[in-house]
C-alpha positions as CSV (number, residue, x, y, z in Angstrom):
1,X,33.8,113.4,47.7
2,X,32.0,115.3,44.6
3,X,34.4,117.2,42.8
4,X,33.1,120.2,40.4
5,X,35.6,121.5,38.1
6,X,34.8,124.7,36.4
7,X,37.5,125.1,33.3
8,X,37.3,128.5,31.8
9,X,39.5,129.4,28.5
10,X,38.6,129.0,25.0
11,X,42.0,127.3,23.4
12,X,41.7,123.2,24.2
13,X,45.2,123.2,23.8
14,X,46.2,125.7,26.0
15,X,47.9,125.0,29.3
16,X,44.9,126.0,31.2
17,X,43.3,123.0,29.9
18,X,46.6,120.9,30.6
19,X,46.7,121.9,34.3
20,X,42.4,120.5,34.4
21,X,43.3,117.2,32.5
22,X,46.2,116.5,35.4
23,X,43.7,117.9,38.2
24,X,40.9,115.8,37.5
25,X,43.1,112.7,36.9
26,X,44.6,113.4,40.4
27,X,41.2,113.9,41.9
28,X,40.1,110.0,40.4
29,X,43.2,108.9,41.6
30,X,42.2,110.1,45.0
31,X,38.7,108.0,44.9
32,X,36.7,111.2,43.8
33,X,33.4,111.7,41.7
34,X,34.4,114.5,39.3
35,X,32.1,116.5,37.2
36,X,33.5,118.8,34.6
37,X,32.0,122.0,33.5
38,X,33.9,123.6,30.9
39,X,32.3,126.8,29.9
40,X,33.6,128.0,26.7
41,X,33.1,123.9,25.2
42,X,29.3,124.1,26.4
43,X,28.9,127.6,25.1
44,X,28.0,128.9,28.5
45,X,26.2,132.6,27.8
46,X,28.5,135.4,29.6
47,X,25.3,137.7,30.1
48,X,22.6,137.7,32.0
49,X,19.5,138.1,30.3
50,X,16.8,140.6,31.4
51,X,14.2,138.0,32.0
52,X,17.3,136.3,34.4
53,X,18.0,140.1,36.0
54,X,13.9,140.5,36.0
55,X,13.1,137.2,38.0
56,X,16.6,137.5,39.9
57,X,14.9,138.3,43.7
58,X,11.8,136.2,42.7
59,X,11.5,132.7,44.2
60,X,12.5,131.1,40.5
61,X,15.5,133.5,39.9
62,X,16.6,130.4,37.0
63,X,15.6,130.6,33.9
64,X,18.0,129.0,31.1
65,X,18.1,124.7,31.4
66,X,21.7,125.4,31.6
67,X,22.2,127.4,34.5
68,X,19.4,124.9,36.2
69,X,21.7,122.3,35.4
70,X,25.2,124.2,37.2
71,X,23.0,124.7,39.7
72,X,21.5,121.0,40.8
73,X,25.6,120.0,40.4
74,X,27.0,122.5,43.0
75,X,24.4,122.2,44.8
76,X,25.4,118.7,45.6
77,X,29.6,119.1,45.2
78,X,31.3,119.0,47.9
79,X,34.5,120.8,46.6
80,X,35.1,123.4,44.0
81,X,38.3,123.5,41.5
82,X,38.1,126.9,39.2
83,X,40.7,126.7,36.4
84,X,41.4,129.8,34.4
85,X,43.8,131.8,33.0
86,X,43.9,135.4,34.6
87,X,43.6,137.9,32.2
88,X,43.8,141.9,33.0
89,X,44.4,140.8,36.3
90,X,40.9,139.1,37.1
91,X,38.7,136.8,35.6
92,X,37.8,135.6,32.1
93,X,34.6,136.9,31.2
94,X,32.8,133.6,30.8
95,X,33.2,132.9,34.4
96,X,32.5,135.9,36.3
97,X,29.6,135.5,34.3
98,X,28.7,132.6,35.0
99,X,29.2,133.6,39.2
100,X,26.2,136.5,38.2
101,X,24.0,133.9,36.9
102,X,24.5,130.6,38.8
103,X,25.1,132.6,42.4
104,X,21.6,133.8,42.4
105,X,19.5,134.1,45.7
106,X,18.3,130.9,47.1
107,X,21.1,129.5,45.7
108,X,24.6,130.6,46.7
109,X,23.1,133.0,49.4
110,X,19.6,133.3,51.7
111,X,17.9,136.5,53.2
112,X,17.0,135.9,56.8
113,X,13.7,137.0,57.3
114,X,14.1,137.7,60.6
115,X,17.1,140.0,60.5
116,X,17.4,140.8,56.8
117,X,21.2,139.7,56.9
118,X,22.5,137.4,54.2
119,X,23.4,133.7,54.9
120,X,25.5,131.1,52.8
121,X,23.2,128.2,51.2
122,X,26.3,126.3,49.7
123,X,27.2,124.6,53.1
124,X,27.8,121.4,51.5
125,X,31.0,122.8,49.6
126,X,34.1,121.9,51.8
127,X,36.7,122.9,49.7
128,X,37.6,125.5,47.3
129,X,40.4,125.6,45.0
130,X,42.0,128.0,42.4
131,X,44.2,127.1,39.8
132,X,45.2,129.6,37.7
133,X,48.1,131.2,35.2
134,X,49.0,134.5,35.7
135,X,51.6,136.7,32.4
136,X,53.2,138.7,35.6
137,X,54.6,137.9,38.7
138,X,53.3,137.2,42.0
139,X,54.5,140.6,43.9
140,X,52.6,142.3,40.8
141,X,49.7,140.7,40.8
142,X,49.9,141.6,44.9
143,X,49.8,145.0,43.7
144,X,46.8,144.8,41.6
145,X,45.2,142.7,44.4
146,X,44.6,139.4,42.2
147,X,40.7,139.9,41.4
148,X,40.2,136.9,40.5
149,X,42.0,135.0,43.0
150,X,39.4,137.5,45.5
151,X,36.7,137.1,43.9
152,X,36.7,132.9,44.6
153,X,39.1,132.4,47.8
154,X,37.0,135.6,49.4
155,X,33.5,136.6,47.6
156,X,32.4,133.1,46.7
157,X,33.5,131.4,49.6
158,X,31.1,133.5,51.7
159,X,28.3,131.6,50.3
160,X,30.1,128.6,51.6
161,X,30.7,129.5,55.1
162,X,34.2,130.3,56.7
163,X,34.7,126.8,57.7
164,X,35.5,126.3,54.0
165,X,39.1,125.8,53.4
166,X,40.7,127.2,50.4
167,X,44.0,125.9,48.4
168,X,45.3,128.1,45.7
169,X,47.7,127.6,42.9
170,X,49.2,129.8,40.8
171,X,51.9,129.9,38.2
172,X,53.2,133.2,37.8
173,X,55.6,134.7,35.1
174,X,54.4,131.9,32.6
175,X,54.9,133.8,29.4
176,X,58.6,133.4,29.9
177,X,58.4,130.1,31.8
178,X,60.1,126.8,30.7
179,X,58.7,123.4,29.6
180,X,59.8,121.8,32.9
181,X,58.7,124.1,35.3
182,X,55.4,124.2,33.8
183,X,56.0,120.5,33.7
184,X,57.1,120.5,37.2
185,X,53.7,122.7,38.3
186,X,51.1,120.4,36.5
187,X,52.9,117.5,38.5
188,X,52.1,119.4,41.4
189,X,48.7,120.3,41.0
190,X,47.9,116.6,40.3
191,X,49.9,115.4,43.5
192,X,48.0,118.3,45.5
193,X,44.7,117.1,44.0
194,X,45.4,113.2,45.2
195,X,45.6,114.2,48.1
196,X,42.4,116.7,48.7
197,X,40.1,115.5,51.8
């Protein structure tokens, strides 16, 4: 299976980046193609540009080589892995921005010309998982409704289709967490990520 992992935090040695290194070595030890797209290393641009917002409901809605390029790759993936640090309880900015400007029309989503409703163009994703760090704990972020966490298991997976499954994993409380139990999650992930079909 082709595996696209998305990485998004700025600090190579941060435990974000940890958790990516032991997914993607648990993907390849499960026989799968993985291609790594880590945003903040390629300088991915957060904003979308006014020519991008201009031509966004035109039939060429890219226009930056870069976002052509995310593009052609989850186009042909057949799972997603997002791996991010929640911060203010959603996403980092890098990557919601770079949902506005790779999940354009014609890409993540079609109109239906006959009845105007929207339809998912990303059929070929299977899977979709989240892997992310969160400061507070789980029943808080419950409270705050996880945005991020919504926003990929929910949002984004409707330009899938609801046959997409969805795995999430997240390690909560970790400013006060131990070396082994972040130990014990990164173990985890990997295992998990052996074993994705």
């Amino acid at each position: 299976m082709l595996v696209l992992l998305v990485i998004a935090d700025p600090l190579e040695d941060s435990f974000s980046h940890l958790l990516a290194r032991r997914a993607e070595e648990g993907l390849l030890a499960g026989g799968h193609e993985v291609i790594v797209l880590d945003l903040y290393d390629q300088g991915f641009q957060v904003a979308m540009s006014s020519e991008e917002r201009a031509a966004y409901h035109d039939d060429e809605p890219i226009c930056d080589p870069m976002v052509a390029e995310h593009v052609a790759i989850i186009q042909r993936a057949e799972a997603v892995v997002f791996v991010y640090p929640t911060w203010s309880s959603g996403l980092p900015a890098i990557l919601k921005g770079w949902f506005e400007r790779v999940m354009v029309p014609g890409v993540a989503f079609r109109f239906d010309e006959r009845t105007g409703k929207v339809r998912p163009a990303l059929g070929n994703v299977r899977r979709i998982v989240g892997i992310s760090s969160y400061a507070c704990s789980r029943r808080h972020m419950r409270v705050l409704n996880d945005n991020g966490r919504r926003t990929i298991t929910r949002a984004f997976r409707v330009n899938t289709g609801f046959g997409t499954r969805t795995r999430w994993f997240g390690f909560y409380d970790s400013t006060e967490s131990t070396e082994s139990r972040r130990a014990e999650f990164a173990a985890l992930v990997e295992r998990e990520m052996a074993e994705l079909r």
